[in-house]
N, C-alpha and C positions, 0 to 999 in steps of 0.2 A: 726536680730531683726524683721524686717518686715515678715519672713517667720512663723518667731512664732506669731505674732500676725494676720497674715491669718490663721495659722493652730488654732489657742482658737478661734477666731473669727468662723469660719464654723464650730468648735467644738458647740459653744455654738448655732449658729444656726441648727444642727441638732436635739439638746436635745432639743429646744425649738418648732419644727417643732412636735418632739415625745408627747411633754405636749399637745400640740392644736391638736392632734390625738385623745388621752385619754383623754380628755375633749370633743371632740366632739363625743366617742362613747359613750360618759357615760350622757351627754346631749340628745343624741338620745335614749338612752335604759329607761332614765326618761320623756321624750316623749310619747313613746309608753307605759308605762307601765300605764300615765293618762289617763284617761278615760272623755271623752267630755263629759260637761255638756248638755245632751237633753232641747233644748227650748221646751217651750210651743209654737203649732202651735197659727196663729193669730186666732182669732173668730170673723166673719163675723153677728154674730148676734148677738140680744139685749136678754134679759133675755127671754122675754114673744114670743120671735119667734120661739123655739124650743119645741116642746108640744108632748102630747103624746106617750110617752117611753112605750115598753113592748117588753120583751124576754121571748121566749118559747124554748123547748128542742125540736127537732123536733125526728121521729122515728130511726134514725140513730146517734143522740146522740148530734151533731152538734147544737147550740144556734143560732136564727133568731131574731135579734134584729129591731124594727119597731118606726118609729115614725113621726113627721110630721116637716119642715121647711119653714120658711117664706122668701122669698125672692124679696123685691120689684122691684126689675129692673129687667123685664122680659128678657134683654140679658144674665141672668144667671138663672142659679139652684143648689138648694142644690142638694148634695148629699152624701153619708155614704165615709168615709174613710177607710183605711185599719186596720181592724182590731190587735189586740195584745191580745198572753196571755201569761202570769206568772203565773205557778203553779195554782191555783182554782180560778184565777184574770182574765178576760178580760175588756178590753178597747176599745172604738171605737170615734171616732169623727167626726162630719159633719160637710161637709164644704161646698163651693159652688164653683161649675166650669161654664162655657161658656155654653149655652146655644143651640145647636145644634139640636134643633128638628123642630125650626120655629114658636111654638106654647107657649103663656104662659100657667101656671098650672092656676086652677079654685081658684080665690081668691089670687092670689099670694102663693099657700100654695104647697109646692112638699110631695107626699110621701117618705117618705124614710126606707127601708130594703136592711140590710146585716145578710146573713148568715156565723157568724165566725167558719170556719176550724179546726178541732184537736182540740173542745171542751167538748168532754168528760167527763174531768175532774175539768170543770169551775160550781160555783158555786155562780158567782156574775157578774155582767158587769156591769161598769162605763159607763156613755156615758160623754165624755169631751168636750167641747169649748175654746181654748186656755188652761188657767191656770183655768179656774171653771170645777167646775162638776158638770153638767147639772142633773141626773140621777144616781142613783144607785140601781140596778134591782134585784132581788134574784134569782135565779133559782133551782128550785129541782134536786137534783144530779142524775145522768142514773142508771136506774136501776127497 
């Protein structure tokens, strides 16, 4: 009797070994198949600190987005982030990093220009600040 109930006993712990197998690859493959929700970066500035937006096409087809930010403590400055595009959608948002020049800007105000990559076929840019959007620019399509 004790042999049979060692032998159901590690019976049952194998089958049970095999469930938490198949539960753990089917937990992993529903894992990956989510998709993380993208935060909104934080926005280091108030409404009225971000001014003057304008994008232009330049002769190569590529969009140069410009515009100005405020930034009171001169141990930083703004500056442009990396741009995004989705189909005839671009995106950009300023932010502010460390301040490495030694000098502050005139008035607190930094200029800011990014030229976005493999624009071609963009025919809008957002400029974003966390979860607002600051700007929304038109651009005439290449051609």
């Amino acid at each position: 009797m004790p042999k049979t109930l060692l032998v159901l006993s590690a019976a049952g712990l194998i089958t049970a070994c095999g469930q938490s197998a198949e539960r753990s690859t089917a937990n992993q493959a529903a894992a990956n198949s989510a998709q993380p929700v993208k935060q909104a970066a934080y926005c280091f500035f108030k409404d009225d600190e971000l001014t003057g937006w304008t994008a232009k096409r330049g002769a190569d087809g590529n969009i140069t987005v410009k515009g100005k930010g405020h930034v009171k403590d001169p141990r930083y400055k703004a500056v442009m982030g990396t741009p995004g595009v989705a189909g005839n959608r671009a995106t950009i948002a300023p932010s502010i990093s460390q301040n490495e020049t030694g000098y502050a800007a005139p008035d607190d105000i930094w200029n800011l220009t990014a030229t976005i990559p493999n624009s071609a076929a963009v025919t809008s840019v957002s400029v974003t600040c966390g979860d607002k959007t600051v700007a929304d620019l038109k651009v005439a399509p290449k051609g």
